[in-house]
Phi, psi and omega in degrees: 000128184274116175240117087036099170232137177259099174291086117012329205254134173273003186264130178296264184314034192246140167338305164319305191291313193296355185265317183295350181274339183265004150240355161269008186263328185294315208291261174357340197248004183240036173061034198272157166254146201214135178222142194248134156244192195235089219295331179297334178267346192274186216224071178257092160297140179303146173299105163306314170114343171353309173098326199338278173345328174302324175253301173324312207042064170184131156292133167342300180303184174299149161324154128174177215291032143279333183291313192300317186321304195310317182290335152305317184297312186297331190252032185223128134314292171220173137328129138210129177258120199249149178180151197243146197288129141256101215028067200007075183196181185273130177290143176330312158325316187264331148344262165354287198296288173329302172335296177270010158243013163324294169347300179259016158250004189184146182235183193244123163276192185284009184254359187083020178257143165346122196234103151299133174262019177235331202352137156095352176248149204232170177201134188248179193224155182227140164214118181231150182223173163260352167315105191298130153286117078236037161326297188295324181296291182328311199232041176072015194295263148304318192308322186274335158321272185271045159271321180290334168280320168325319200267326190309295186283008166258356156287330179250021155107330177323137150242152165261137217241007150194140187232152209205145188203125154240080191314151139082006182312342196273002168217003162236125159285136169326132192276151148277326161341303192289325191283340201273304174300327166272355164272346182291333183303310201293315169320321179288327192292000000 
C-alpha cells in the first residue's frame, strides 16, 4: 500500500510532524510504502480562477509542484494529512496546493455536478490548535481544520478513515497517548 503523506505545518519539529512521524513509523513498520512532503516547502503558485482545468483538465499555469504533488496523490492508495488551525481552517499553503489541483480531484458531469476521482481511496486527517479543549471542538478550531479537508476529500471521493484533534497545545505538550492514536489510525486504512 502506497500512503501520502502531507505535513501543513511550517514547524519541521512541531507537533503536526511529530504525530505524523508516528504514524508514518507505524505505516513503514506494517510494510506499507509511505513518501512524505512538506506543503510550506513546495513552489505552488495560486489559482487564477481561469475555469481553463475544467476542459482542459490541466492547469493554465506553468508547471510547478502542484502538478507533481497531484501525481502522487493519483498514484497513493491513501492519504493522510496533518495541518494546524488557522482561524479555524487549514492553513493558506494547503489551501493553495488543493485550489490548483481541483482538476485532478473531482471532475464535473455534464449537469455541473461533482464527479469523484479518488473513489475508493481512504484518508486520515490531524489536526492540532492552541485553542483548549473542548474549546477547540465548540468553537470551531480544530473542529473547522477538519471539516474543511473532510469537504475536500469527500468531493473528491476519499473516505476517512480517521480523524485526530488536538487541543490546548500551547500549555499542554503532546502525550504518547496523542501519539499512540495516531499510530492506532493507520491501522483503519
Amino acid at each position: 500500500m502506497k500512503i501520502l503523506v502531507l505535513n501543513a505545518s511550517p514547524r519541521r519539529e512541531g507537533n503536526i510532524a511529530r504525530m505524523l512521524q508516528a504514524i508514518e513509523s507505524e505505516a513503514e513498520e506494517l510494510g506499507m510504502e509511505v513518501h512524505n512532503e512538506c506543503v510550506s516547502r513546495l513552489t505552488v503558485r495560486p489559482c487564477t480562477g481561469c475555469m481553463v482545468c475544467r476542459t482542459r483538465k490541466e492547469c493554465a499555469l506553468p508547471a510547478d509542484d502542484a502538478q507533481r504533488l497531484l501525481t502522487l496523490i493519483t498514484d497513493s492508495d491513501a492519504l493522510v494529512i496533518g495541518a494546524p488551525c488557522y482561524w479555524g481552517n487549514m492553513p493558506g499553503t494547503l489551501k493553495v496546493l488543493f485550489d490548483r489541483m481541483v482538476y485532478g480531484m473531482m471532475g464535473e458531469s455534464p449537469r455541473g455536478l461533482p464527479l469523484p476521482l479518488h473513489k475508493g481511496k481512504k484518508a486520515i486527517l490531524v489536526a492540532t490548535c492552541t485553542t483548549p479543549w473542548p474549546f477547540n471542538i465548540w468553537f470551531h478550531q480544530s473542529r473547522g481544520t477538519i471539516r474543511a479537508l473532510r469537504e475536500v476529500l469527500k468531493w473528491s471521493g476519499f473516505k476517512i478513515a480517521a480523524s485526530i484533534e488536538r487541543g490546548g497545545t500551547r500549555k499542554n505538550p503532546l502525550t504518547e497517548r496523542d501519539l499512540e492514536r495516531c499510530r492506532r489510525a493507520i491501522h483503519r486504512l
